[in-house]
C-alpha beads as a LAMMPS data file, in Angstrom:
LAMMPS data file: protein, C-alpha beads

288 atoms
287 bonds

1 atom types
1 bond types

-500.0 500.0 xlo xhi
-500.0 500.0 ylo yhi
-500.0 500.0 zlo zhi

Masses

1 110.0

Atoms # bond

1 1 1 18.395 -5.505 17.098
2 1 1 17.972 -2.285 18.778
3 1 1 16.423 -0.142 21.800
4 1 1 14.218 2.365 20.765
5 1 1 14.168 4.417 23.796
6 1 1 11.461 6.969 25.497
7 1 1 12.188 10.706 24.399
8 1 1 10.245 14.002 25.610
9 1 1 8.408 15.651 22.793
10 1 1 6.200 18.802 22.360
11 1 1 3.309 16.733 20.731
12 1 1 1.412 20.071 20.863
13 1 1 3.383 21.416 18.433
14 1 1 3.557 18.428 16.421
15 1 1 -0.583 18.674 15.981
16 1 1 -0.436 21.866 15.311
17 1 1 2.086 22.102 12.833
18 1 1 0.150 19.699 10.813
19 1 1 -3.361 20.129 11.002
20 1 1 -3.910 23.265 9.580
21 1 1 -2.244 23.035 6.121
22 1 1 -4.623 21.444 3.052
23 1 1 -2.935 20.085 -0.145
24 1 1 -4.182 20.128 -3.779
25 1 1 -3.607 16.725 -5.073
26 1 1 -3.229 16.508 -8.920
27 1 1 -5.323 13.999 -10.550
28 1 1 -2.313 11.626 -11.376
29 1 1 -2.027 11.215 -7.775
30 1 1 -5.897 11.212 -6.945
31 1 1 -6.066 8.624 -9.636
32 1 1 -3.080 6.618 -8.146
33 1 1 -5.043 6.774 -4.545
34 1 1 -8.138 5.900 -5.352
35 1 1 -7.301 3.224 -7.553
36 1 1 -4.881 1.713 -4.991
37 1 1 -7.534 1.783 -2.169
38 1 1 -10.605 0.290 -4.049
39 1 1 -7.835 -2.654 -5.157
40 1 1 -6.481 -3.347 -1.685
41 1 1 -10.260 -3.213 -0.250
42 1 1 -11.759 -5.199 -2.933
43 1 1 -8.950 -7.957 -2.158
44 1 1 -9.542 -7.817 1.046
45 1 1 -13.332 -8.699 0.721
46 1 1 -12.166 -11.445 -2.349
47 1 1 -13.834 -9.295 -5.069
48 1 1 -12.600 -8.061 -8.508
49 1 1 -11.419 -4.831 -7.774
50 1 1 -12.528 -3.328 -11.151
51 1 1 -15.819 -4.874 -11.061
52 1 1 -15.953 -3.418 -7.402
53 1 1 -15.913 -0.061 -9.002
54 1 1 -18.054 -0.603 -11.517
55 1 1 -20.801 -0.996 -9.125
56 1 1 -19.702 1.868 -7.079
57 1 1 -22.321 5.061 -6.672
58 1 1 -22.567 8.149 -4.384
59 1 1 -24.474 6.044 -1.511
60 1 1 -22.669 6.427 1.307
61 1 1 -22.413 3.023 3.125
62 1 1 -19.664 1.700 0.870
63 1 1 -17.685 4.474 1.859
64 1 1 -18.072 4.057 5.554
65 1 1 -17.217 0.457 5.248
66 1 1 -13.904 1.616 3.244
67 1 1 -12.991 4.256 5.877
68 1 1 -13.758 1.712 8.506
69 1 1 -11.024 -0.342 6.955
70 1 1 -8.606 2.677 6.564
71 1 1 -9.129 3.446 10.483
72 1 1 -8.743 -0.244 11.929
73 1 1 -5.363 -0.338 9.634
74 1 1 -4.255 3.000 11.085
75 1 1 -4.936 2.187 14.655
76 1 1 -2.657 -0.653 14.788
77 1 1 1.017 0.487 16.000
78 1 1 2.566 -2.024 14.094
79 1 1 1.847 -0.965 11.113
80 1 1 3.116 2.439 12.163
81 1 1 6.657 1.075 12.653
82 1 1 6.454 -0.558 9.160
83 1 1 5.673 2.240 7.537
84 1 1 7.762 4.583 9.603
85 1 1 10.825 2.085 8.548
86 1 1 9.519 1.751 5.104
87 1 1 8.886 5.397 3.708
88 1 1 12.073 7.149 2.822
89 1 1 14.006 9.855 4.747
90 1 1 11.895 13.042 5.107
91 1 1 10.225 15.228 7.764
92 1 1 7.582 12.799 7.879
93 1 1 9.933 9.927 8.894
94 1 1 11.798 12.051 11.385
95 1 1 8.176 12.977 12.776
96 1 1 7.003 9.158 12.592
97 1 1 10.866 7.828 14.443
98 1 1 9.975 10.454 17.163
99 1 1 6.052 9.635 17.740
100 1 1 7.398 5.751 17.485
101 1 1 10.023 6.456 20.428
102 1 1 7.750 7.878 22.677
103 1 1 4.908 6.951 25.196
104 1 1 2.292 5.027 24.307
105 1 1 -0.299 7.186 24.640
106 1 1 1.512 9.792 22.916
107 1 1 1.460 7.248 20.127
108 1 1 -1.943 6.458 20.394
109 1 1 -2.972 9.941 20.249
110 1 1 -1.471 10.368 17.247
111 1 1 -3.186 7.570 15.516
112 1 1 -6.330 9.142 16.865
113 1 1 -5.499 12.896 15.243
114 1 1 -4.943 10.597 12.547
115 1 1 -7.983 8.532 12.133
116 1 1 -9.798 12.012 12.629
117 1 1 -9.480 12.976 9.298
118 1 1 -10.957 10.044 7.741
119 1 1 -14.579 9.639 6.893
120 1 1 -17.198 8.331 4.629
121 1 1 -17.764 11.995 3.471
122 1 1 -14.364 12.623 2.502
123 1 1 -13.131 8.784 0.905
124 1 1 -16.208 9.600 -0.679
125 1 1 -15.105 12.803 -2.002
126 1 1 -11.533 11.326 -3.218
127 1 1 -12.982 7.622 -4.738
128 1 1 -16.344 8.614 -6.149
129 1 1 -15.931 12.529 -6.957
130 1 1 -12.079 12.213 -7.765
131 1 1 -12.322 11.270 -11.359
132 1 1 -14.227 14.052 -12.483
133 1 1 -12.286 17.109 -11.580
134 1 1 -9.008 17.834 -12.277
135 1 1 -7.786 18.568 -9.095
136 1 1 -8.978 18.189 -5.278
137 1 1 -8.268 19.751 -2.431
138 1 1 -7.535 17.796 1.336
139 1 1 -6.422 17.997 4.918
140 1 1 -2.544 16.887 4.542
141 1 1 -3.093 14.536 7.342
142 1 1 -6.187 12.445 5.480
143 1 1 -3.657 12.364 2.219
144 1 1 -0.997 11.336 5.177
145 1 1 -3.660 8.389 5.913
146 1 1 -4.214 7.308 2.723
147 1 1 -0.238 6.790 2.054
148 1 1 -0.261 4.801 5.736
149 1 1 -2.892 2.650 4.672
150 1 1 -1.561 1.864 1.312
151 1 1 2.231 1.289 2.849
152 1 1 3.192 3.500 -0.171
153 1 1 5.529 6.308 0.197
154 1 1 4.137 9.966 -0.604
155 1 1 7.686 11.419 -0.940
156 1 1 8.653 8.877 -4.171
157 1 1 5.135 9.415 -5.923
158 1 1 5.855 13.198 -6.025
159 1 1 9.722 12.343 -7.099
160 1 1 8.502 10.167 -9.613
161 1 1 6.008 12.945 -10.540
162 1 1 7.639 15.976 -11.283
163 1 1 6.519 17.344 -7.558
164 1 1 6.805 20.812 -7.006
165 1 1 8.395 21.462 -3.443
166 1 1 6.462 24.675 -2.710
167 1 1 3.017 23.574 -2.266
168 1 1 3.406 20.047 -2.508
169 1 1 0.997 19.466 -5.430
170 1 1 2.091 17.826 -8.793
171 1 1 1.550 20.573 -11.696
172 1 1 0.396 19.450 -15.579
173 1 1 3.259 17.936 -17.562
174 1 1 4.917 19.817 -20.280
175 1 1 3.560 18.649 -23.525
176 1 1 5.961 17.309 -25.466
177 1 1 5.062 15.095 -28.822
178 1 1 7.104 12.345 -29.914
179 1 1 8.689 12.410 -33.053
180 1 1 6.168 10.565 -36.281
181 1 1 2.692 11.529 -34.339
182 1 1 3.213 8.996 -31.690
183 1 1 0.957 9.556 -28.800
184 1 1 2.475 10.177 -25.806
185 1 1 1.168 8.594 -22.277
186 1 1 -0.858 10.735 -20.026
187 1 1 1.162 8.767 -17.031
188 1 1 3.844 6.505 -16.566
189 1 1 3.293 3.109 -17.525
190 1 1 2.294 1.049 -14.166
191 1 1 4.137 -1.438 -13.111
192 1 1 2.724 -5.073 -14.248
193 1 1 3.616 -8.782 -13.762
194 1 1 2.247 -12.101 -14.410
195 1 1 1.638 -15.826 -12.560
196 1 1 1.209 -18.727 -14.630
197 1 1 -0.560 -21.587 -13.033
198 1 1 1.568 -25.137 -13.251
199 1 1 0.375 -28.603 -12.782
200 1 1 2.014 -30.975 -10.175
201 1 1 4.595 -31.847 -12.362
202 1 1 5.520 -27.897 -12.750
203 1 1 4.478 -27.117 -16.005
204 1 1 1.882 -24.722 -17.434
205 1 1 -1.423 -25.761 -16.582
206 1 1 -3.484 -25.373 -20.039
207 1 1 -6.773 -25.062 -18.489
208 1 1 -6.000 -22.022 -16.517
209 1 1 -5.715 -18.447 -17.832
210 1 1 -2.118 -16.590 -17.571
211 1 1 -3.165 -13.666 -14.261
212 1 1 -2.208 -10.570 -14.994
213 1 1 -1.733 -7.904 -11.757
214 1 1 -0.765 -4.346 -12.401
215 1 1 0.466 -1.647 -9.908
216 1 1 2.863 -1.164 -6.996
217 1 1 0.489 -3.157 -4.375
218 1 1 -1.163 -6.215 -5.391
219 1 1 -2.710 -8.545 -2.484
220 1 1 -3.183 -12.222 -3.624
221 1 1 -6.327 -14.289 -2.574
222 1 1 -8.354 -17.446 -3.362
223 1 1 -10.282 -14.789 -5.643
224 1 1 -8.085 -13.566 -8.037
225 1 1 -5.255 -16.493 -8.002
226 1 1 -7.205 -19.889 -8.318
227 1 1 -11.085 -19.822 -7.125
228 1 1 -11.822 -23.236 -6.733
229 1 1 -8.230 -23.547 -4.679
230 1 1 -9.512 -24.033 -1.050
231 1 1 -5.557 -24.017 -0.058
232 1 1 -5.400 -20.618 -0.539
233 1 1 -7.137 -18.253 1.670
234 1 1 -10.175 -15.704 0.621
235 1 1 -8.423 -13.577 2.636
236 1 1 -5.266 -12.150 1.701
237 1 1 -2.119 -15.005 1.085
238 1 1 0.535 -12.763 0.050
239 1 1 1.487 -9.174 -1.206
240 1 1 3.721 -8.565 -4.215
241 1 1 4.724 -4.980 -4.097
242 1 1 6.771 -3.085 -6.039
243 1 1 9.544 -0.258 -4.706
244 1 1 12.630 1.203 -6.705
245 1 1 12.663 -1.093 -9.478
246 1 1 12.014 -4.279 -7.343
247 1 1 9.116 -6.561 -6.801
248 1 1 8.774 -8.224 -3.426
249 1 1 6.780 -10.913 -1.810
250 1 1 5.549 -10.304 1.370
251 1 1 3.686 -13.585 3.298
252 1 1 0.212 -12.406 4.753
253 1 1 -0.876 -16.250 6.024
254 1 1 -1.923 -16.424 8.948
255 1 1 -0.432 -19.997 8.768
256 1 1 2.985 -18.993 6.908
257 1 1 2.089 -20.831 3.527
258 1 1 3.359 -18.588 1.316
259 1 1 6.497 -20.126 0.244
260 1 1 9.275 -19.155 -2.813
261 1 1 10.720 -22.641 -4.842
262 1 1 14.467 -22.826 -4.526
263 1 1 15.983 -23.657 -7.923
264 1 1 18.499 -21.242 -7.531
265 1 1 21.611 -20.488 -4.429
266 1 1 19.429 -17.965 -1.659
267 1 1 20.287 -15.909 1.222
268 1 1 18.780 -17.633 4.083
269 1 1 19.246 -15.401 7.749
270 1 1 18.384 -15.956 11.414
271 1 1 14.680 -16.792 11.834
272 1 1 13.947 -18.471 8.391
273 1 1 12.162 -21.040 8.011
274 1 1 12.806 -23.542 5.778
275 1 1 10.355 -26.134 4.236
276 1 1 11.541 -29.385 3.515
277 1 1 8.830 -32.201 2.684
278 1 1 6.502 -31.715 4.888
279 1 1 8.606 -30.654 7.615
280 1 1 9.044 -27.008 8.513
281 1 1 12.388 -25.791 10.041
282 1 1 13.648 -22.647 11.768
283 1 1 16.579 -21.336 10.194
284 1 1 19.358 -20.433 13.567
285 1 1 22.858 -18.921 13.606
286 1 1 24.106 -20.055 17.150
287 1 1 25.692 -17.464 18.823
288 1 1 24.940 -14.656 16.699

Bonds

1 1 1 2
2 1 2 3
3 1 3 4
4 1 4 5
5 1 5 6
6 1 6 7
7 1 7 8
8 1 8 9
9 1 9 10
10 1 10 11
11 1 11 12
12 1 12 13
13 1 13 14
14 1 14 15
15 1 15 16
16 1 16 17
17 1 17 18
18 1 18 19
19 1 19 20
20 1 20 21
21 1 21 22
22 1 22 23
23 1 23 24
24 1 24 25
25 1 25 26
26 1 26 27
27 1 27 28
28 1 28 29
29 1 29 30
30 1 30 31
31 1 31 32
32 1 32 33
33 1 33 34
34 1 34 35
35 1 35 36
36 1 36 37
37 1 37 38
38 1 38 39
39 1 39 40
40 1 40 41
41 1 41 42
42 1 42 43
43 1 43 44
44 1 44 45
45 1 45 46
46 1 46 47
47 1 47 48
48 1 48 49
49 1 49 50
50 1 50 51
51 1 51 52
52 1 52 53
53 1 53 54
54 1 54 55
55 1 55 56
56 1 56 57
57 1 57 58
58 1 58 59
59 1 59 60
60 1 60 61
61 1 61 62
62 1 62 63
63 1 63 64
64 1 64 65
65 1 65 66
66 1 66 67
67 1 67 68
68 1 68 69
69 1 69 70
70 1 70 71
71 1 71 72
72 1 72 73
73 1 73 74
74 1 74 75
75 1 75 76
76 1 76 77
77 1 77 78
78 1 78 79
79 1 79 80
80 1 80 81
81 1 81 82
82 1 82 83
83 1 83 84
84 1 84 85
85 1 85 86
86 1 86 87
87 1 87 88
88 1 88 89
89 1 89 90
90 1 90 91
91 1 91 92
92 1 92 93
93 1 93 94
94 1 94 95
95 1 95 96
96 1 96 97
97 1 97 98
98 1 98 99
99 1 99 100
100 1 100 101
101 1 101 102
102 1 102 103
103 1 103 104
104 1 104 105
105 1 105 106
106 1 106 107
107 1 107 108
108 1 108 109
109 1 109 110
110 1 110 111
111 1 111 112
112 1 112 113
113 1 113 114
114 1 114 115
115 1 115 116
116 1 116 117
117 1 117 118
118 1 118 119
119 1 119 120
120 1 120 121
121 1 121 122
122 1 122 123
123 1 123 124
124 1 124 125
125 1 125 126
126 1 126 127
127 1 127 128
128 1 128 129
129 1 129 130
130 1 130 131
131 1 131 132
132 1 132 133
133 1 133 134
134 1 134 135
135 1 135 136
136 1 136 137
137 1 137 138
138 1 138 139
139 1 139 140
140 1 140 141
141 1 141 142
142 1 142 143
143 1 143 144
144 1 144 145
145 1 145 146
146 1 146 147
147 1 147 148
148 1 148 149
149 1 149 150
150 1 150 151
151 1 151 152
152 1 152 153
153 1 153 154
154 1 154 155
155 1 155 156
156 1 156 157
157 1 157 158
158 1 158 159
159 1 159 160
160 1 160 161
161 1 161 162
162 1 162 163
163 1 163 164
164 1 164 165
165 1 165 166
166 1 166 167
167 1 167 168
168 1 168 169
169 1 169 170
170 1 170 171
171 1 171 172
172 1 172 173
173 1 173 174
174 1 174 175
175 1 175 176
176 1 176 177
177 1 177 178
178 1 178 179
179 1 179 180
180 1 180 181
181 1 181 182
182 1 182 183
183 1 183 184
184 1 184 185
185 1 185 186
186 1 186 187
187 1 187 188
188 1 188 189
189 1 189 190
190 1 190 191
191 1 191 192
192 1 192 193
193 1 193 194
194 1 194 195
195 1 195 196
196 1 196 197
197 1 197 198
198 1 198 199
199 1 199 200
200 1 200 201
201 1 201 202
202 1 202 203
203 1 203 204
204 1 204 205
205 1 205 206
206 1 206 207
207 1 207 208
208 1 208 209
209 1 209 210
210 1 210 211
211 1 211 212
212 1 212 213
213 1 213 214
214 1 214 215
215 1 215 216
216 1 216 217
217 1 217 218
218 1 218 219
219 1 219 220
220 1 220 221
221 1 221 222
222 1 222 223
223 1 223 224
224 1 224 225
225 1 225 226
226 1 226 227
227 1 227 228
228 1 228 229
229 1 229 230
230 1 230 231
231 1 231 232
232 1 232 233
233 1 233 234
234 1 234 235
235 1 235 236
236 1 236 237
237 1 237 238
238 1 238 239
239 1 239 240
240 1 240 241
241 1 241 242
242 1 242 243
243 1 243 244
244 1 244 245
245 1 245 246
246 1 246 247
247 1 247 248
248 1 248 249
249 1 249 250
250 1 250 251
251 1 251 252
252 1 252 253
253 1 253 254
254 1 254 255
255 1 255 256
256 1 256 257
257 1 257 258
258 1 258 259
259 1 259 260
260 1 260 261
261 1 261 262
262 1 262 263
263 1 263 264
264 1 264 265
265 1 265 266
266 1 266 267
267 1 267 268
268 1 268 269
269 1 269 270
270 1 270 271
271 1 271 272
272 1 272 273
273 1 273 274
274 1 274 275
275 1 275 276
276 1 276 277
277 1 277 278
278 1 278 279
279 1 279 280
280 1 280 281
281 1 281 282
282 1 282 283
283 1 283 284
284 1 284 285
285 1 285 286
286 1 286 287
287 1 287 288
């Protein structure tokens, strides 16, 4: 536990410094955005994110509803402190730790500079448009938004991605050809996974298909896990996410019924809470 404590700030300069500066984005990474927003909004409605896209056009109201989204997710300062805690060390941390530490409506102004640079015309522009150019051009801080909503970090996608430090934008990979003819992958293979369903004596249900999820950020609903399953919400049950050659479960019940089997020995800590039967129990170290 610790006290994050009230510091004085030129938030002036802050805005400034960032407002100003636009970023090419490569179409790896407007690929990797706009295929990570259509999945998280499409599970958050309980639809099939690629048959969401399929029936996406140039209309505008979709992409209001979808920066709508984007917006309510920014303007909650939890989910600031997440991410601030999540992303790696960079300016943008150091800038986030600072905005986090000071007065609320410091903080809240920021989340409304933010917010500003999100809009139908724009998500628009990056979901619909994105695909066929090679490269687009944005404000930093609507790229900065996108990363926020996604909870993904910006500085490991352009590690990952042969960045270029100058300007920030990803340039073309070197061609380089296999040896036989192989073909060589435009990107890096995603990351993928798979649930089996089981039967109530644990093993593989025949009736029900193997799910396959691919991606760093895959939100789990009565949609795309078991329809019929009315013990699973059509909202969003869990997140499995994947960051530095990990996969993690994250419970997003609002009831806490996302739950791990124990067949193996586990780290329990403080706060835990353990199931046993149909008893739930809170996990305490006395004097810690």
């Amino acid at each position: 536990m610790f006290l994050l404590l009230p510091v004085k700030i030129n938030f002036q300069n802050i805005f400034i410094l960032n407002n100003m500066s636009n970023l090419t984005v490569k179409r790896n990474e407007v690929f990797f955005l706009r295929n990570e927003i259509i999945k998280k909004y499409a599970s958050l409605l309980g639809y099939v994110d690629s048959e969401f896209e399929k029936g996406l056009t140039g209309t505008i109201g979709i992409y209001e509803k979808i920066a709508d989204v984007i917006c309510d997710y920014i303007d909650d300062e939890k989910n600031l402190t997440r991410y601030a805690a999540f992303i790696q060390e960079s300016a943008l941390k150091i800038q986030l730790q600072k905005i986090i530490q000071a007065k609320e409506e410091d903080r809240k102004r920021y989340l409304r500079d933010l917010k500003g640079y999100v809009s139908a015309n724009v998500v628009r522009k990056l979901i619909f448009y994105g695909p066929n150019e090679d490269n687009q051009t944005f404000k930093e801080k609507f790229i900065t938004a996108c990363y926020f909503y996604l909870h993904q970090d910006r500085h490991l996608f352009l590690k990952n991605n042969i960045s270029s430090v100058n300007d920030g934008t990803i340039p073309p990979q070197k061609a380089e050809y296999p040896a036989g003819g192989a073909t060589l992958p435009v990107f890096d293979l995603e990351p993928k996974f798979s649930l089996t369903i089981l039967n109530d004596t644990n093993e593989v249900d025949p009736a029900k298909k193997i799910l396959e999820f691919k991606g760093p950020m895959n939100a789990l609903n009565r949609a795309n896990l078991d329809p019929d399953n009315l013990t699973i919400t059509s909202k969003v049950q869990a997140e499995i996410n994947y960051a530095n050659g990990e996969w993690f479960l994250k419970n997003k019940s609002q009831l806490g019924t996302t739950f791990i089997l124990v067949d193996k020995p586990m780290k329990i800590s403080r706060g835990d809470i353990i199931v046993l039967g149909n008893k739930r129990f809170l996990f305490d170290e006395p004097g810690t």
